[in-house]
TIDREN-778601 format. One line per field, with one value per residue (C-alpha): x, y, z; residue number from 1; residue in one letter. Coordinates in steps of 0.25 Angstrom, whole numbers. Example, Ala and Ser with C-alpha at 12.3 -4.5 7.8 and 13.67 -1.06 7.14 Angstrom:
c1: [49  55]
c2: [-18  -4]
c3: [31  29]
nr: [1  2]
rest: [a  s]
***
This chain:
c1: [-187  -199  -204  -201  -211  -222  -219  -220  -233  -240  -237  -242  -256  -255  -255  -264  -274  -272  -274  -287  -293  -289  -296  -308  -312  -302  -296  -283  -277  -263  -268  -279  -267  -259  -273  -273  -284  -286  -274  -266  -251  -241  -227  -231  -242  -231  -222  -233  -236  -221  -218  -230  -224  -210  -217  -223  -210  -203  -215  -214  -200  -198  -210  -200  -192  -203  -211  -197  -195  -208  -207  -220  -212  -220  -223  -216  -225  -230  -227  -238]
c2: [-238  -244  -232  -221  -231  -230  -216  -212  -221  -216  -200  -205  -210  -197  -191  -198  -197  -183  -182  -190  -181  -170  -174  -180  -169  -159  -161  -160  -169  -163  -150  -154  -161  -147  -138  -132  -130  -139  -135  -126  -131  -128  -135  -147  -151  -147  -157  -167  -165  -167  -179  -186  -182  -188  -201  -202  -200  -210  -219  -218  -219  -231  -239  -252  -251  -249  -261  -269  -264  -271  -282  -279  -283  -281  -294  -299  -295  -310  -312  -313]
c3: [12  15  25  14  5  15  18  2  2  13  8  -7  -1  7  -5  -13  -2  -3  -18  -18  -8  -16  -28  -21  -9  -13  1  4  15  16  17  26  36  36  38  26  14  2  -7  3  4  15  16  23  17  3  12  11  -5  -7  2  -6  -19  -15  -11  -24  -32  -22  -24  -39  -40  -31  -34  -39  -26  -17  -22  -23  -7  -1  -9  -19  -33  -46  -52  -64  -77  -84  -97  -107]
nr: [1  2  3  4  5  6  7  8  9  10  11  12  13  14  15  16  17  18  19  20  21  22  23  24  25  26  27  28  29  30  31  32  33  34  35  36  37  38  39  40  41  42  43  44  45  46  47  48  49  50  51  52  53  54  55  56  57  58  59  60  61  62  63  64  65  66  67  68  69  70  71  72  73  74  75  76  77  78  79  80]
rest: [x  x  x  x  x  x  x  x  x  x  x  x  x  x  x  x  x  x  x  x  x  x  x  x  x  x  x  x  x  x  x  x  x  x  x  x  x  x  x  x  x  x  x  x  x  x  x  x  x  x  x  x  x  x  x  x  x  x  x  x  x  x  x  x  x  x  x  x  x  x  x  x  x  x  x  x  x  x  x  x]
***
């Protein structure tokens, strides 16, 4: 499982990259890879959108266990 973690990881900072250049030089880097204009979609740059949604929904659903699985456990909250 740790491979799929890595993976999803790696496709949300894709996409987070992606976003930021969006908003900051109205750039878009998936299109860019697959030769198209800013905005313009085809089905694998749709394949790309898609992959880093799904890695954001395994992400979010599976935060506990994915913390739990390299060993990075929340520490217990003190008392006050």
């Amino acid at each position: 499982m740790k491979t799929l973690d890595v993976i999803a990881a790696v496709l949300l900072v894709v996409g987070g990259l992606n976003w930021g250049l969006v908003s900051v030089a109205h750039f878009d880097l998936v299109a860019a890879i697959f030769g198209m204009k800013f905005g313009e979609t085809s089905a694998l740059s749709s394949v790309v959108y898609a992959l880093v949604g799904l890695a954001a929904l395994y992400q979010a659903v599976s935060f506990k266990s994915i913390q739990h699985r390299w060993g990075h456990e929340s520490a217990p909250a003190r008392a006050r």
